[in-house]
C-alpha positions as CSV (number, residue, x, y, z in Angstrom):
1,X,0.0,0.0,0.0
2,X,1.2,3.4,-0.4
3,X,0.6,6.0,1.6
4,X,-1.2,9.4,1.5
5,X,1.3,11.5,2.5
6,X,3.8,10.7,-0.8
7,X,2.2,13.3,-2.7
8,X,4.9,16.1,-4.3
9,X,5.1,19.5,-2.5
10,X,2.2,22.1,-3.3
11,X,-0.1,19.4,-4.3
12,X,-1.4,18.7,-1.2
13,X,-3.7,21.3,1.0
14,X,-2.8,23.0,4.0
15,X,-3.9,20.6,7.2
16,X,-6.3,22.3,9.9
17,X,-7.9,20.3,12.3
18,X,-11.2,20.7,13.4
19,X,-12.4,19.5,17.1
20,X,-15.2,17.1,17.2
21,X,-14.6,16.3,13.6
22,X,-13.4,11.8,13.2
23,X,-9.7,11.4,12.9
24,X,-10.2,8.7,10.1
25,X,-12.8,7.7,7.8
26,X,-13.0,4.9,5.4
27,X,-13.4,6.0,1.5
28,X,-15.6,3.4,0.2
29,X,-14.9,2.8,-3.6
30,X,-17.6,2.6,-5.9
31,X,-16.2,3.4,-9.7
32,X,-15.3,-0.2,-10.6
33,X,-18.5,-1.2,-10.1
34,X,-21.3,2.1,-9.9
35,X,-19.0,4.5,-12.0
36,X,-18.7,2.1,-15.1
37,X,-22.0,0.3,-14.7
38,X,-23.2,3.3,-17.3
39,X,-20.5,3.7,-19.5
40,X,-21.8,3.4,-23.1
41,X,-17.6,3.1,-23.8
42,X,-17.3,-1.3,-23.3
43,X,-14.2,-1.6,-21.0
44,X,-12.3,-4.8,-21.4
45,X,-12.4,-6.9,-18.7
46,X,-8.6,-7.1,-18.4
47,X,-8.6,-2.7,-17.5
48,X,-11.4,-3.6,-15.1
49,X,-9.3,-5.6,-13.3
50,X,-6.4,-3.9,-13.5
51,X,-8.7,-0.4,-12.5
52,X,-9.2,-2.6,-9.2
53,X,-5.2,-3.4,-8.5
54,X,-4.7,0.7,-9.1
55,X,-7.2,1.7,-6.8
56,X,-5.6,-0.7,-4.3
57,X,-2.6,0.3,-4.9
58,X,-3.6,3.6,-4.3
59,X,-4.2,3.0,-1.1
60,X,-7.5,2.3,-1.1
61,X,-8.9,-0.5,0.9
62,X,-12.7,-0.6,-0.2
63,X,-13.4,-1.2,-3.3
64,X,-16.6,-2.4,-4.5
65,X,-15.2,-4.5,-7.7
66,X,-19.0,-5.0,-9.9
67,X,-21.8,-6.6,-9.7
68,X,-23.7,-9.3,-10.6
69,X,-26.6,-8.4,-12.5
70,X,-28.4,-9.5,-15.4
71,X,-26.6,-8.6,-18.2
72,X,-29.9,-7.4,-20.2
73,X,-29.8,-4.8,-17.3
74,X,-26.7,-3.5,-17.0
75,X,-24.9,-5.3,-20.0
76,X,-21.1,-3.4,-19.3
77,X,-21.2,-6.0,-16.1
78,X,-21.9,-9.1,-17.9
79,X,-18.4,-10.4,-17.0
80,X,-18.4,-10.4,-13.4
81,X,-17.0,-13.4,-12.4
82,X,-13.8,-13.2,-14.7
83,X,-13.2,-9.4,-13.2
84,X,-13.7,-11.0,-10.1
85,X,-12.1,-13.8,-10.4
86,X,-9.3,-11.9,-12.2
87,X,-8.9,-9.6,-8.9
88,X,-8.7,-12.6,-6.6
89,X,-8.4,-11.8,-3.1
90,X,-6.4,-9.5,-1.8
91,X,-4.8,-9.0,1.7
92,X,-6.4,-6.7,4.0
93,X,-8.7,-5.3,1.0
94,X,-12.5,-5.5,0.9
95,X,-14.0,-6.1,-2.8
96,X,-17.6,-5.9,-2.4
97,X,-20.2,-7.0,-5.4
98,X,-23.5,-5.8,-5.4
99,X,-26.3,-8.5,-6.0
100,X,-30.0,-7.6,-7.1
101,X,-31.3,-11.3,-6.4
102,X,-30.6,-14.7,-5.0
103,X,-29.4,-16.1,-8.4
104,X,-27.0,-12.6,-8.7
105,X,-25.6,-14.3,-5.3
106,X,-25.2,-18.2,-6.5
107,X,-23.7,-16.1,-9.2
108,X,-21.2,-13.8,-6.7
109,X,-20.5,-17.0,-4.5
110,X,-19.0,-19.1,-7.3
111,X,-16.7,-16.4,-8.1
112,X,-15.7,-16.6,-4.7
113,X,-17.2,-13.1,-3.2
114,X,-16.7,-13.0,0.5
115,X,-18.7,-9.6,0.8
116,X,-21.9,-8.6,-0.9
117,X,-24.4,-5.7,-1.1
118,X,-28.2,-5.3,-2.0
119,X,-29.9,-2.3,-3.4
120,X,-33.4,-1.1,-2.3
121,X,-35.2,2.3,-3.0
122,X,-37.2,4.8,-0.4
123,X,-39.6,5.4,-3.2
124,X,-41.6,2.9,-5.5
125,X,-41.4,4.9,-8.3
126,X,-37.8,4.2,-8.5
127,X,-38.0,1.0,-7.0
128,X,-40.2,0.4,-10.4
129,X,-37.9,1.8,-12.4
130,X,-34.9,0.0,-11.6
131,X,-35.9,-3.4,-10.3
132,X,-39.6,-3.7,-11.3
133,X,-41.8,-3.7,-8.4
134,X,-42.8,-1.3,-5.5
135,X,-40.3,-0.7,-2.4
136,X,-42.0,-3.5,-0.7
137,X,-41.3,-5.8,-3.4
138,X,-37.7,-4.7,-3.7
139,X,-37.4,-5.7,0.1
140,X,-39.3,-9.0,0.0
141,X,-36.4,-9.9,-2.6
142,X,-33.4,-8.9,-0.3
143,X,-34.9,-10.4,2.6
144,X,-33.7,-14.1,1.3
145,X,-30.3,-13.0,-0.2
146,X,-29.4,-11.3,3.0
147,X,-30.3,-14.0,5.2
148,X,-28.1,-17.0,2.9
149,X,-25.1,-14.4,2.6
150,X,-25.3,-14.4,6.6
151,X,-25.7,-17.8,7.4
152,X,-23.0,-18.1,4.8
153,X,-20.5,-15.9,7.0
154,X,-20.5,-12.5,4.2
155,X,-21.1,-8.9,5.4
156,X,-24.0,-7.6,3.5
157,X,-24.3,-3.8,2.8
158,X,-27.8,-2.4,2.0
159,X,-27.7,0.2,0.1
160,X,-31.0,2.7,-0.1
161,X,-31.5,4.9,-3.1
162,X,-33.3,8.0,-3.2
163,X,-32.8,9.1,0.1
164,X,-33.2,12.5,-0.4
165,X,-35.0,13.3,-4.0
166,X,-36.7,11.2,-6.4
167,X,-37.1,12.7,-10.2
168,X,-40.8,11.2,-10.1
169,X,-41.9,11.8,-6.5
170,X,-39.7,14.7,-5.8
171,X,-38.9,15.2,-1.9
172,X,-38.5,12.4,0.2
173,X,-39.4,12.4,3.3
174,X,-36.3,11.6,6.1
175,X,-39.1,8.9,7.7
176,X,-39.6,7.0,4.7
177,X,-36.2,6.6,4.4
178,X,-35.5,5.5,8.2
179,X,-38.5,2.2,7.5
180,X,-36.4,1.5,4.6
181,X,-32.6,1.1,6.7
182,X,-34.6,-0.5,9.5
183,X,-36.5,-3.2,7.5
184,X,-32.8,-3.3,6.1
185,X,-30.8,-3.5,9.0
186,X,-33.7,-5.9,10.7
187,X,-33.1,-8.4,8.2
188,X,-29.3,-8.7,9.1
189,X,-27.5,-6.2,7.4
190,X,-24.3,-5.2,8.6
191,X,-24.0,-1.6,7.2
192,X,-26.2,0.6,5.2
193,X,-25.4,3.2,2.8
194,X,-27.3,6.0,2.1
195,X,-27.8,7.4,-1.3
196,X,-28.7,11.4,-2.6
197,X,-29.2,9.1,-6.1
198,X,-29.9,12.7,-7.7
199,X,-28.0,15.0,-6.0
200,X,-31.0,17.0,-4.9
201,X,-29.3,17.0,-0.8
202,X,-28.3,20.0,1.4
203,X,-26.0,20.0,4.7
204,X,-29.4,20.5,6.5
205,X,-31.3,17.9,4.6
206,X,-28.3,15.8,5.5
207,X,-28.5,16.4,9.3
208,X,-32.2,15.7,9.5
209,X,-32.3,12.5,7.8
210,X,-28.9,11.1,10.1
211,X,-31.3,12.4,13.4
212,X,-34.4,10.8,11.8
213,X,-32.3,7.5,11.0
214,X,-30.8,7.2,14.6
215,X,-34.4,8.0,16.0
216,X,-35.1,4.7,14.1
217,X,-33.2,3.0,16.6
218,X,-30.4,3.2,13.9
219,X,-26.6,3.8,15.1
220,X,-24.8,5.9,13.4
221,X,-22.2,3.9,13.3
222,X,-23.4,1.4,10.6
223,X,-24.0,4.3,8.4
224,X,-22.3,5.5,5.2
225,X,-23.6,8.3,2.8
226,X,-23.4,8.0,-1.0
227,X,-22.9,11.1,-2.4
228,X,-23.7,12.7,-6.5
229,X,-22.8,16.4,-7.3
230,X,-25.3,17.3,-9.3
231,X,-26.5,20.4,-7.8
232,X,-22.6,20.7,-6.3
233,X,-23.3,20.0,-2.8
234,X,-21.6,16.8,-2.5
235,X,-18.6,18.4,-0.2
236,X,-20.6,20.6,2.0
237,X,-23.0,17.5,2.4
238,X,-19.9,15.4,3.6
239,X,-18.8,18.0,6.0
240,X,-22.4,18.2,7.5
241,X,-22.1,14.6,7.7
242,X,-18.8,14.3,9.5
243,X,-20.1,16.6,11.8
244,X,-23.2,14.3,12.8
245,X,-19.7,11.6,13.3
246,X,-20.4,9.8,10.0
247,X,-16.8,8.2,9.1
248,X,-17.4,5.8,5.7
249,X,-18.4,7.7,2.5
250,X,-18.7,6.4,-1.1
251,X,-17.4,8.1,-4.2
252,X,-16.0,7.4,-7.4
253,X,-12.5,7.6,-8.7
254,X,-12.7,10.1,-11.2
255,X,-16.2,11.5,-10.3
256,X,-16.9,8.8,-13.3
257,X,-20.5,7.0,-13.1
258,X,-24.5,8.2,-12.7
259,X,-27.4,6.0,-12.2
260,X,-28.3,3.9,-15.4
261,X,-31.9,4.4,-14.1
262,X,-32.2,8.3,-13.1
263,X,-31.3,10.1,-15.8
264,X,-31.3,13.4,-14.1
265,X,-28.4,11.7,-11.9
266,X,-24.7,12.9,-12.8
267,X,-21.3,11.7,-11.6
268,X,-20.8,10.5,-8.1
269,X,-18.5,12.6,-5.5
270,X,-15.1,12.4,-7.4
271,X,-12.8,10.3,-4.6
272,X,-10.2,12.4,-5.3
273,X,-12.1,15.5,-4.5
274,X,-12.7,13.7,-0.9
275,X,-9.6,13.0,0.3
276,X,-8.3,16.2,-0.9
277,X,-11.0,17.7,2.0
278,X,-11.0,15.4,4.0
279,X,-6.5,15.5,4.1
280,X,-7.2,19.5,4.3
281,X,-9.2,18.5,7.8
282,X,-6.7,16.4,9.4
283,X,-8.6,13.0,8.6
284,X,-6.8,10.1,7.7
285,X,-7.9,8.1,4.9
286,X,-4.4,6.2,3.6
287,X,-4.9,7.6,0.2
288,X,-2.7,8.6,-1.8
289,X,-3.5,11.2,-4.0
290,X,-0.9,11.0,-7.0
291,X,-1.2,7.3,-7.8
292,X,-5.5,8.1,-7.3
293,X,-5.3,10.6,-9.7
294,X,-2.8,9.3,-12.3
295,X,-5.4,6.3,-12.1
296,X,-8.1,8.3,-13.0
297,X,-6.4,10.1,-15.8
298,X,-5.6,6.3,-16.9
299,X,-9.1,5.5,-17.1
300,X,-10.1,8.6,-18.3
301,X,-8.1,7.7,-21.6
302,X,-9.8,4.0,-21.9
303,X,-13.5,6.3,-21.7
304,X,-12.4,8.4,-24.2
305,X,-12.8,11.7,-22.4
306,X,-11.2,13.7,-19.4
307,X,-12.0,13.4,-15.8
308,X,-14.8,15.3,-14.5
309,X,-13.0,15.4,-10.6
310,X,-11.1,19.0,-10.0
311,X,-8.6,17.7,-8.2
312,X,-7.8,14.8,-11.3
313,X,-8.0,18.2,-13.2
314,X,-5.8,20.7,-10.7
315,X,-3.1,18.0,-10.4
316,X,-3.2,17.4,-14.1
């Protein structure tokens, strides 16, 4: 692993810490598998991997690698397993897949996945969208692929879309949310993550959905916060978070990746645009920025176009 602080001199901000701010927080990685998912560019299977080894090699120790989906769905994904498999395990590194069903984790199990996630929505409309049937329905179908990853000995992450807008429904409110993570975390998840799928969130918004969720009986703890910069509040929204003591966040490498099913939904928080914040705050993430951002530029060249993350551009 290398570490964050081998960056050259003037590329890395000033450090002031903040007092009741966390002194580390995990940087959950997403672009492998959320950034590319909607990438009309197809990306060989051999630079998936190796986009994986980079990011790890970046430091990073999250890394969410694809998922397996029906490739009629999501068809950039259809080769999983060999991405997976190509990855193999790797010491002291999560690589999480995301699995829609219980045949996505037969599928994720033979490729040797030792950590999964499931996807549900606070709003049916999406939940329609994306997966075909009301929030309800969405649930009822985690329910059994939560419960066999468990009693198989895998952490499951639930991950809640919508948490803050939907581009049918329009505001959603903090409580709906809350039943969603509790049925969620009631059917044995270990974490949840919780998505602004459109980017419609504020710091405020941000605060009152964390004190609805812990009102829910919720901790805090278990939480992460998935992050899009649509409306450019992905930063401020962090801060609000780290505030409330929130210490794992998603985000892309590159700021590459939107939802394939909201199309008002743009890139995800660029990961190098968080640890350049979150370095600038005293908070340890092990990331180093360089190698992060000469990865990005790398598979910025294999999409054809430049990165969309400032920093990737600043240090550029």
């Amino acid at each position: 692993m290398t570490s964050e602080n081998t960056s050259p001199a003037g590329a890395l901000p000033r450090v002031a810490r903040r007092p009741g701010l966390p002194e580390e927080v995990r940087v959950y990685e997403v672009g492998p598998r959320d950034g590319l998912q909607a990438e009309a560019v197809r990306v060989p299977t051999a630079v998936k991997a190796e986009f994986v080894r980079r990011l790890v090699g970046a430091g990073l120790t999250t890394v969410e690698v694809t998922s397996f989906v029906s490739p009629r769905w999501i068809p950039q994904l259809d080769d999983a397993h060999e991405v997976l498999t190509a990855v193999g395990p790797l010491d002291g590194v999560r690589l999480p897949v995301l699995v829609p069903n219980d045949r996505g984790l037969e599928r994720a199990l033979a490729a040797g996945a030792r950590e999964i996630a499931v996807f549900a929505s606070a709003t049916d409309s999406f939940a329609r969208n994306n997966l075909g049937r009301d929030v309800a329905g969405v649930l009822a179908m985690c329910e059994p692929v939560v419960r066999r990853a468990r009693s198989a000995g895998l952490p499951v992450r639930g991950y809640v879309s919508m948490c803050f807008g939907d581009p049918w429904e329009g505001d959603v409110e903090p409580r709906e949310v809350a039943s969603v993570a509790r049925r969620l975390m009631d059917m044995g998840c270990t974490s949840l993550s919780l998505g602004d799928t459109i980017g419609t969130g504020t710091p405020g918004h941000v605060l009152e959905l964390l004190d609805t969720v812990r009102g829910a009986g919720i901790p805090l703890e278990r939480i992460a916060l998935h992050f899009h910069d649509t409306y450019g509040q992905a930063l401020a929204n962090v801060h609000a978070a780290l505030t409330a003591g929130i210490t794992e966040f998603d985000s892309s490498a590159g700021g590459i990746g939107g939802c394939p099913y909201a199309r008002s939904a743009t890139g995800n928080l660029a990961t190098e645009d968080l640890v350049w914040m979150l370095r600038g705050l005293g908070i340890r993430t092990g990331v180093d920025l360089t190698a992060l951002a000469a990865t990005s530029r790398w598979m910025a060249g294999h999409l054809g176009r430049p990165s969309p993350s400032r920093v990737v551009t600043a240090l550029s």
